[in-house]
TIVO-2410 file (N, C-alpha, C; in nm, 3 decimals):
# residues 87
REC num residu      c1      c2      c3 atome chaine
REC   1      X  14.742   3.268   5.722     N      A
REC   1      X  14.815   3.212   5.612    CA      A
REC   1      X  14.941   3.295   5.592     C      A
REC   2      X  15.069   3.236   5.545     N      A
REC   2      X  15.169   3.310   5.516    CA      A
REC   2      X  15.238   3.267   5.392     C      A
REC   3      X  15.273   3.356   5.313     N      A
REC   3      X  15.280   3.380   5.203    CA      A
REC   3      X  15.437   3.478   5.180     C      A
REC   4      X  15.521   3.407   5.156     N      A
REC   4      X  15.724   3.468   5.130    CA      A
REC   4      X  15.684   3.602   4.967     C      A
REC   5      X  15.717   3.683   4.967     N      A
REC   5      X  15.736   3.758   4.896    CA      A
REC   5      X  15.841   3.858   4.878     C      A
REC   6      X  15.962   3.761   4.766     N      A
REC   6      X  16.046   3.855   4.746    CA      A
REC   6      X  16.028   4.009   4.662     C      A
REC   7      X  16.075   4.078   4.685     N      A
REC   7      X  16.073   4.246   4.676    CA      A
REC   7      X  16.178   4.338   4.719     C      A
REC   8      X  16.236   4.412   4.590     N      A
REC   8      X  16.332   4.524   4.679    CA      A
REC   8      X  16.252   4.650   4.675     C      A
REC   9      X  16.095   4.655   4.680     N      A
REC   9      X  15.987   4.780   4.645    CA      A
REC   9      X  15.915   4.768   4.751     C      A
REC  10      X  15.925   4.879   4.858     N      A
REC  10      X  15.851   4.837   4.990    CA      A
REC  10      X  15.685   4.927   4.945     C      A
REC  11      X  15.658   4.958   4.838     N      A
REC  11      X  15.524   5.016   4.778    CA      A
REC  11      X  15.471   4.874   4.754     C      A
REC  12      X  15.542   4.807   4.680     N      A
REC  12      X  15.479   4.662   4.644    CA      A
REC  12      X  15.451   4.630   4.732     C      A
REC  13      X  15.502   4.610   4.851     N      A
REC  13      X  15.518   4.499   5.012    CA      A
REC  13      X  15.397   4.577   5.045     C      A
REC  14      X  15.379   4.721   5.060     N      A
REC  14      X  15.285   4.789   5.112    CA      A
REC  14      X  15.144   4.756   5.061     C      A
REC  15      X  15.153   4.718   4.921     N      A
REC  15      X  15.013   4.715   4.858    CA      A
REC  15      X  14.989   4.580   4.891     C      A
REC  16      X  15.077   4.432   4.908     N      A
REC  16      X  15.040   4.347   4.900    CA      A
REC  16      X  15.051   4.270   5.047     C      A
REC  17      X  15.118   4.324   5.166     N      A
REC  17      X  15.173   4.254   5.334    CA      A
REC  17      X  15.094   4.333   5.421     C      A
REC  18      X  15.057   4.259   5.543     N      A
REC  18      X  15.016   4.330   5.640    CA      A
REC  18      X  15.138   4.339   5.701     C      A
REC  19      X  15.292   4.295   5.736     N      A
REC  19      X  15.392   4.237   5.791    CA      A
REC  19      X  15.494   4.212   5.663     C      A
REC  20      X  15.626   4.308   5.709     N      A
REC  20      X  15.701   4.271   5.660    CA      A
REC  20      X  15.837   4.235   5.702     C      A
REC  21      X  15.928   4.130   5.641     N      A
REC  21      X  16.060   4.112   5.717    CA      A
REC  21      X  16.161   4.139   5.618     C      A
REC  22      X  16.266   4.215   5.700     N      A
REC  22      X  16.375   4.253   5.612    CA      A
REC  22      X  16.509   4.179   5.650     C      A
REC  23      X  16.545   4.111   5.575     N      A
REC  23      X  16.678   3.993   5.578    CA      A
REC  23      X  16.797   4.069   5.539     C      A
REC  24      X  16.886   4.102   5.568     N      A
REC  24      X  17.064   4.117   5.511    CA      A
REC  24      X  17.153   4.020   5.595     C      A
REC  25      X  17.197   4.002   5.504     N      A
REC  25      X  17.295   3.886   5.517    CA      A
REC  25      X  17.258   3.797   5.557     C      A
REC  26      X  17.099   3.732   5.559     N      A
REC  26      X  17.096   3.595   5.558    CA      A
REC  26      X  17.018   3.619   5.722     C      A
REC  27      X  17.059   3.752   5.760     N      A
REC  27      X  16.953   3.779   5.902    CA      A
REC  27      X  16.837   3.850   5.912     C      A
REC  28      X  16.708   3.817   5.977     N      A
REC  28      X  16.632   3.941   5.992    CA      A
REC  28      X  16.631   4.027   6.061     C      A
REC  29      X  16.675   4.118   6.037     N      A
REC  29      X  16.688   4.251   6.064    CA      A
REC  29      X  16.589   4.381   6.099     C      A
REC  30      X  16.458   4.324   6.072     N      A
REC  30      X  16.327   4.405   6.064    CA      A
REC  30      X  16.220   4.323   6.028     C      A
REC  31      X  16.108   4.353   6.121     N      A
REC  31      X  15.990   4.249   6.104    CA      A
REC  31      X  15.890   4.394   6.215     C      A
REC  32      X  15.792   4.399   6.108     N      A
REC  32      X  15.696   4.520   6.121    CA      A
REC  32      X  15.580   4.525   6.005     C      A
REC  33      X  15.490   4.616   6.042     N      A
REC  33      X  15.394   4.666   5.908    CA      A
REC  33      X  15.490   4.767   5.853     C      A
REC  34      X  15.422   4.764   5.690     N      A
REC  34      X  15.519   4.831   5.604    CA      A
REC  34      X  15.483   4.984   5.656     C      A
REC  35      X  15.415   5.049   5.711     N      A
REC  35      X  15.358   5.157   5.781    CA      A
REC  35      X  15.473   5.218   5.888     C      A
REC  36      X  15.472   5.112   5.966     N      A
REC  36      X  15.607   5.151   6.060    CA      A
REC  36      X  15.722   5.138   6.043     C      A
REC  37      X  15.753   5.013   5.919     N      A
REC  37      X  15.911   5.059   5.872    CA      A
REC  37      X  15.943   5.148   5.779     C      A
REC  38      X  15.821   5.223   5.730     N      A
REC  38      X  15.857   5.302   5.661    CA      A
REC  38      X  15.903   5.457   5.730     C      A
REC  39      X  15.774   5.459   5.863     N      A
REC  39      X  15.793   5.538   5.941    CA      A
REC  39      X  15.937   5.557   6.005     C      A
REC  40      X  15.989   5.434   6.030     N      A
REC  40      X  16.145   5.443   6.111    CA      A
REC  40      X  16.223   5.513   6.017     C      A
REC  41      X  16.222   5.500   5.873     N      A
REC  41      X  16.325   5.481   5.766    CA      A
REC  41      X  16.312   5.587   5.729     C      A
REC  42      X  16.225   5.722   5.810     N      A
REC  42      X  16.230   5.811   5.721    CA      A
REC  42      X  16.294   5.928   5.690     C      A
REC  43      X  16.401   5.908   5.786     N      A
REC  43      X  16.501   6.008   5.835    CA      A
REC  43      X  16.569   6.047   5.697     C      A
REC  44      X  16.629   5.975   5.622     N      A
REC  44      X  16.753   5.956   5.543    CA      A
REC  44      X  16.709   5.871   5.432     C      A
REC  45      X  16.665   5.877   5.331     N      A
REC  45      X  16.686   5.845   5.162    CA      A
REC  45      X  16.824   5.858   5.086     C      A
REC  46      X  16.805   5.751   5.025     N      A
REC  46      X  16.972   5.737   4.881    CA      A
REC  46      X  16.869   5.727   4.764     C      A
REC  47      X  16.952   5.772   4.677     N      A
REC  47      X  16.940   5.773   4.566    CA      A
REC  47      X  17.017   5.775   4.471     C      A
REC  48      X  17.055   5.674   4.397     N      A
REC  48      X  17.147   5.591   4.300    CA      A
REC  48      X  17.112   5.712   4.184     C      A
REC  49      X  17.239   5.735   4.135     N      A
REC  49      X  17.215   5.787   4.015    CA      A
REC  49      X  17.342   5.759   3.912     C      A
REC  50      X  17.339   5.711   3.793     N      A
REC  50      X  17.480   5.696   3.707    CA      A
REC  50      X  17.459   5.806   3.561     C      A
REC  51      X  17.565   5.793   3.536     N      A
REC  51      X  17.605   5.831   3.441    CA      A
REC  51      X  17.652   5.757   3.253     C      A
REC  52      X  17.583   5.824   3.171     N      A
REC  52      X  17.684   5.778   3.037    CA      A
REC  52      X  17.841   5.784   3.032     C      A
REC  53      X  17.853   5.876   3.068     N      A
REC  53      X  18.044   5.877   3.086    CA      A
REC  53      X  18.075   5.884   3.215     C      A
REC  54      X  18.217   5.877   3.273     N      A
REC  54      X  18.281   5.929   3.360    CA      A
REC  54      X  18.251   6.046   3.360     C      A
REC  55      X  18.244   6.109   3.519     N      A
REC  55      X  18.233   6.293   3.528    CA      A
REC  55      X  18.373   6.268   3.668     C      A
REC  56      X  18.428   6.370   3.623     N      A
REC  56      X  18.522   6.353   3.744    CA      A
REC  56      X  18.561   6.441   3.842     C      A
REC  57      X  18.503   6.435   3.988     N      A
REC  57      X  18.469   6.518   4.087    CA      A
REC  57      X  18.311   6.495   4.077     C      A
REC  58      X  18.264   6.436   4.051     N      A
REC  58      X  18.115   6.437   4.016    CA      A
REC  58      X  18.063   6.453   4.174     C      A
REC  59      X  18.092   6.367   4.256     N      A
REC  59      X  18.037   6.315   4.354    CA      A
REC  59      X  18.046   6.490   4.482     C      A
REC  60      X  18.130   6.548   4.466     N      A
REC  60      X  18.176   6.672   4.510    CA      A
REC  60      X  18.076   6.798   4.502     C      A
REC  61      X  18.095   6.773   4.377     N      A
REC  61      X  17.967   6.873   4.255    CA      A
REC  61      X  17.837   6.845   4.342     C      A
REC  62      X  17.723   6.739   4.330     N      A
REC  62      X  17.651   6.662   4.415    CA      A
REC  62      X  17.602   6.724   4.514     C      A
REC  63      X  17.734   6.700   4.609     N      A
REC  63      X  17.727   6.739   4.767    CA      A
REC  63      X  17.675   6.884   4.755     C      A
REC  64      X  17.710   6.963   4.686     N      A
REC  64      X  17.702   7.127   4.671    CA      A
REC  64      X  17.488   7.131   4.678     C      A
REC  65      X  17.409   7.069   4.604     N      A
REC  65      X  17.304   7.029   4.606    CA      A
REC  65      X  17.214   7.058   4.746     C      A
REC  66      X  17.142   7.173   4.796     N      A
REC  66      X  17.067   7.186   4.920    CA      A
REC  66      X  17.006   7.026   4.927     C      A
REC  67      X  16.953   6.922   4.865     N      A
REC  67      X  16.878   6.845   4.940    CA      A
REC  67      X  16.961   6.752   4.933     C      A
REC  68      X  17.115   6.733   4.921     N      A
REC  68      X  17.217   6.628   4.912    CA      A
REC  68      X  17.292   6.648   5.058     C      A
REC  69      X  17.326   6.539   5.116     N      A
REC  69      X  17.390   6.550   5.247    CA      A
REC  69      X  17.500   6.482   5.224     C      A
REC  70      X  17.518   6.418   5.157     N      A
REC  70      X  17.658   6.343   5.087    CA      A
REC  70      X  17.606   6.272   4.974     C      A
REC  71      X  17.725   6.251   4.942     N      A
REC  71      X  17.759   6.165   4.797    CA      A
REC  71      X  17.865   6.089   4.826     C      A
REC  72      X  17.829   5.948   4.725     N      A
REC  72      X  17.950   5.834   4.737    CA      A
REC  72      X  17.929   5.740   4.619     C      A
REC  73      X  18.051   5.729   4.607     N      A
REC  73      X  18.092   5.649   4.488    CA      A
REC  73      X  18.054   5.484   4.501     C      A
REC  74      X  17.966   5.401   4.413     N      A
REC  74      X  17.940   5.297   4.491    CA      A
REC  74      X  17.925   5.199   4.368     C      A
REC  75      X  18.031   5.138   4.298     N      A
REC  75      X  18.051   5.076   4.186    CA      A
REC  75      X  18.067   5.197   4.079     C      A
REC  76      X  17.942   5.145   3.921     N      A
REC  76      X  17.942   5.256   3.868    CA      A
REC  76      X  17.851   5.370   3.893     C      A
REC  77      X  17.773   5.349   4.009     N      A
REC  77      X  17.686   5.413   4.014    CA      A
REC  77      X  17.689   5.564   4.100     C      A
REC  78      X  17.647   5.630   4.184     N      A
REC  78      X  17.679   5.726   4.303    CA      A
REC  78      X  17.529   5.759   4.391     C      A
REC  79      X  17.556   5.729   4.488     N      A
REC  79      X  17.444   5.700   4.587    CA      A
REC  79      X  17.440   5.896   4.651     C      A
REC  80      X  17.326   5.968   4.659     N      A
REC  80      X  17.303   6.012   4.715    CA      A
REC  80      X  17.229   5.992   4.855     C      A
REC  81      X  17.258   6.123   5.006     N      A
REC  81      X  17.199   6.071   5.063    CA      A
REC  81      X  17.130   6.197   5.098     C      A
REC  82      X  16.989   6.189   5.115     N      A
REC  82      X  16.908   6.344   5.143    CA      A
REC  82      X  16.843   6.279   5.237     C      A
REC  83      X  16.810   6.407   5.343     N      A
REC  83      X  16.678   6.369   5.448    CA      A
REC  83      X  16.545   6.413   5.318     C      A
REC  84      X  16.426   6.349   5.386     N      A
REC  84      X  16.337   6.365   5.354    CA      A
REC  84      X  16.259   6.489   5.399     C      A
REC  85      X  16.204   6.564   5.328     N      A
REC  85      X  16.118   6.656   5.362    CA      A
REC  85      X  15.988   6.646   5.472     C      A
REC  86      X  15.994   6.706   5.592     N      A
REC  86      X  15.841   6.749   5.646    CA      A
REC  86      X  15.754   6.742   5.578     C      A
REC  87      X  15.669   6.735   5.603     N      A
REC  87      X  15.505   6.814   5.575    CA      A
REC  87      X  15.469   6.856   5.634     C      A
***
């Protein structure tokens, strides 16, 4: 049986798909268990973070951060990007 489940939470997909497909722009781009795309994906994490006010140089500041590998300005928001830790 197959069953479409939209989701931008691959924990959700995980608790609820044996198989998942990942679409951008209207293409699929990834079709796997959530196990192994998580496995591929695990190089490199973002993490969105905003602010109440403007900070200016913020994104600079950031970078200075041991588990930050860059920073970028991405609307109002600012995307960090860190590798993920070993175990």
């Amino acid at each position: 049986m197959t069953i479409f489940l939209t989701t931008h939470y691959i924990e959700e997909a995980d608790m609820l798909c044996d198989r998942v497909g990942i679409i951008k722009d209207g293409k699929l781009i990834a079709l796997d268990s959530p196990e192994n795309l998580k496995a591929a994906n695990k190089e490199e994490r973002v993490v969105e973070v905003s602010f109440d006010k403007h900070v200016e140089g913020i994104e600079k500041e950031l970078t200075r951060l041991s588990a930050v590998n860059r920073a970028r300005k991405h609307g109002d928001k600012i995307q960090l990007y860190t590798k993920q830790n070993k175990k």
